[in-house]
C-alpha positions, 0 to 999 in steps of 0.5 A, spaced: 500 500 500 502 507 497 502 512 502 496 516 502 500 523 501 502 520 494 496 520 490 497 527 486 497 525 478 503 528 474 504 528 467 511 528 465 513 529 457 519 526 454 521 529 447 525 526 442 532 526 440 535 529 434 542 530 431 545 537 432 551 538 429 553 531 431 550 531 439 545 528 440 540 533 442 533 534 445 527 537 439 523 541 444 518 541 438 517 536 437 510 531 440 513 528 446 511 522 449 507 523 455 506 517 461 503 519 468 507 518 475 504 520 482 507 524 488 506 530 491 510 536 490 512 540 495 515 548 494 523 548 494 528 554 495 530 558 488 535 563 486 536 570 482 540 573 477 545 577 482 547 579 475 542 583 471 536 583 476 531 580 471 531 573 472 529 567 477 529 560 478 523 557 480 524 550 483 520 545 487 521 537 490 517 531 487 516 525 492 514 520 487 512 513 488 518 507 488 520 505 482 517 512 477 518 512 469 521 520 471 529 521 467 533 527 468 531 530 460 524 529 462 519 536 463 512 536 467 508 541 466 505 543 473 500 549 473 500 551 465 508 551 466 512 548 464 519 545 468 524 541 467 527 536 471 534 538 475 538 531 475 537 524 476 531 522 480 534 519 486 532 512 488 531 512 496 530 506 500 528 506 507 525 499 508 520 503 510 518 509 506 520 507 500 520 513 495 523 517 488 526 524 489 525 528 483 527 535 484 524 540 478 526 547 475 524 553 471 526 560 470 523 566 470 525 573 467 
């Protein structure tokens, strides 16, 4: 039995790879795949362009179920925006509150 917390649906997109002057790249206009995964989100701490002043970064923390179809190249849209996944998920296993860490980011400004 999952925990109860875990039951929010989030809709992860995963775009196709193209070649991009011999890298391999992802096509950010391109139709992406899309799978469901639950969790619960939580708000996270960001940064601000100390620089120019202009920008921000927005950043949240997903606890997802063990186990989650979620990758490092991965965006979900939360909200009618849209973030990126910031590193690898993070397999966590406690033995007793098994979970997947997966941490998001967007930029504003």
């Amino acid at each position: 039995m999952l925990p109860s917390f875990m039951t929010q649906a989030f809709v992860r997109k995963r775009y196709p790879t193209v070649i991009d002057h011999g890298s391999t790249v992802r096509d950010y206009t391109a139709i992406p795949t899309q799978g469901t995964f639950y969790g619960s989100i939580q708000p996270g701490t960001g940064t601000t362009d100390q620089l120019n002043r202009d920008g921000a970064e927005v950043v949240k923390t997903i606890w997802a179920q063990p186990g989650s179809d979620v990758k490092h190249f991965d965006v979900l849209t939360i909200k009618g925006e849209d973030y990126f996944v910031n590193g690898a998920p993070e397999d966590w296993d406690t033995g007793i509150l098994d979970h997947m860490v997966v941490r998001l980011s967007r930029w504003e400004g």
